[in-house]
Phi, psi and omega in degrees: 000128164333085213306330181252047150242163140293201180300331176251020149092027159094326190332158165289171140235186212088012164210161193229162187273077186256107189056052171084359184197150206286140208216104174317147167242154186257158183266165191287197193259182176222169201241155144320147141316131187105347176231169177203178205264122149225136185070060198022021207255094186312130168247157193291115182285124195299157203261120176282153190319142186063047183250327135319128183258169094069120151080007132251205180182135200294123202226129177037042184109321203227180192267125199233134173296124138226083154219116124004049172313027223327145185308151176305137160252178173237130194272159199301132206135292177301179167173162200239142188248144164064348187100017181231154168260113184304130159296122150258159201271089170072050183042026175250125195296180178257144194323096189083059189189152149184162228300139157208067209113339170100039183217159198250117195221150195282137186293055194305168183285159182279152198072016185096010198274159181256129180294125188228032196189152187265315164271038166089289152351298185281206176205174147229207180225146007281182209266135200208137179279166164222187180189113181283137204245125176312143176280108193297118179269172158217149180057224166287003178242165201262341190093272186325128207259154177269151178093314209257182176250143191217163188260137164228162191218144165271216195241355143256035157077042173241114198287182163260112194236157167260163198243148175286302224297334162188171214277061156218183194256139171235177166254143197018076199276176162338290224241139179232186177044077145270124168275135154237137184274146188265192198169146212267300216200160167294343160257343161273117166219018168322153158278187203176206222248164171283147186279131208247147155335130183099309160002148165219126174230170180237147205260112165265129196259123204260034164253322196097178151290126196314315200286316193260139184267028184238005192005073147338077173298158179233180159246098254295145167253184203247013168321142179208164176053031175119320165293138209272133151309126175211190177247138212207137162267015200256127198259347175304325190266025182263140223269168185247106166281173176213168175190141194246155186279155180192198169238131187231159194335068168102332194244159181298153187186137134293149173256105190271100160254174186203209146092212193283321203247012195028058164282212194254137191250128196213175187289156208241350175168137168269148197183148176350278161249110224260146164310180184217148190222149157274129159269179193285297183260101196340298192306346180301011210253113206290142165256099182288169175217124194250137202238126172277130157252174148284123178295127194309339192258030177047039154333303195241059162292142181286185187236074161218004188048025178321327188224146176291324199255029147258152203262108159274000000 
């Protein structure tokens, strides 16, 4: 020791007086939680049994899953909102949204546009398409509502339309985006329930004759056996549907019978835009696919803000 030090030769501390002259000391080294140091090496320090829970194992510090967990799903009907699985009225998303990831999500327009319009057709400006998505059955219900109103299409997107030359309905006639409402009866369009298999309803058309400036509604009449479905005010003629849920080209759809004998409603001839008739036999039967709209006098709002001026 140096005869003018102390005892530790005067050093600051954190250092020692070592072969005459003061040497910082290093502190040892230290492990992560969870290891701890042998042989200079951190090792994982071992976990007593069950410390880990059911379906892991302490694997490199830490307790690691070996089961396969598959991600939560939701079963059909649902879709998961938050970590819960959401009740949809019959798996069905709301009118400009659709199912993804198993949530229910909003649909834009090409380029990002937002969907704001119902029948497929419109825009806004700047001008942009939109697209209504068919309304879907499950089970025993057909998706369509008493009351409410729909555009119908076939399964290559060719509307159910009307012609100037005389009051009937063709695919992809003159006058298109006609709402037809659905209805209990001919004295009924209240709204009401979903329509169930067995069921029976009437398509009242909220446009009228192209010819009257009072757009009168009428009704799909009950023509058969070849004669074309058109439109009548006479409700003794208005045709009575039934309908099973189905699939029309890739999209949601009904299979519509009717008439007198509740056949099957299928094209009346072939031709371009060929008429639509009730056959004898159910099975003869074309599958639409009905699209919600807003009911022309707004009766009957949707919950999707498809038009501003309806109020909810």
């Amino acid at each position: 020791m140096h005869p003018n030090l102390g005892p530790n030769g005067g050093c600051p501390v954190g250092s020692e007086f070592i072969d005459g002259k003061c040497v910082p000391l290093v502190p040892p080294p230290r492990c992560p939680p969870g290891t701890s140091m042998q042989d200079g090496t951190c090792i994982p320090t071992s976990v007593p049994n069950g410390s880990c829970p059911v379906g892991s194992e302490f694997i490199d510090g830490q307790c690691v899953s070996i089961i396969d967990t598959p991600p939560p799903r939701c079963p059909p009907g649902t879709f998961m909102r938050d970590g819960e699985c959401i009740l949809t009225p019959h798996g069905n998303c709301p009118i400009g949204t659709h199912i993804q990831d198993n949530q229910c999500v909003p649909s834009p327009g090409p380029s990002g546009c937002p969907q704001t319009c119902g029948n497929g057709h419109g825009g806004i400006e700047p001008s942009c398409m939109c697209t209504n998505y068919p309304i879907c059955g499950y089970g025993k219900y057909l998706g369509i509502k008493y009351g409410h109103c729909y555009i119908l299409s076939f399964s290559d997107g060719q509307q159910l339309g009307a012609i100037r030359e005389n009051p009937q309905y063709v695919k992809g006639g003159f006058f298109n985006d006609i709402p037809f409402k659905i209805c209990n009866s001919t004295t009924g369009c209240s709204p009401g329930k979903e329509v169930e298999m067995g069921e029976s309803f009437y398509l009242q058309d909220q446009h009228g004759l192209y010819t009257d400036p009072k757009s009168t509604k009428g009704w799909i009449d009950n023509a058969h056996n070849g004669d074309h479905l058109g439109f009548t005010h006479d409700t003794n003629k208005a045709g009575r549907f039934m309908g099973t849920p189905t699939c029309a080209g890739g999209e949601c759809g009904i299979q519509l019978r009717g008439g007198p004998v509740n056949g099957g409603m299928g094209f009346a001839c072939p031709m371009p835009t060929p008429g639509v008739t009730f056959y004898n036999n159910p099975k003869i039967s074309q599958k639409l696919r009905f699209s919600e709209v807003t009911c022309d006098d707004y009766e009957v709002p949707l919950t999707s803000g498809i038009n501003p001026a309806v109020k909810y």
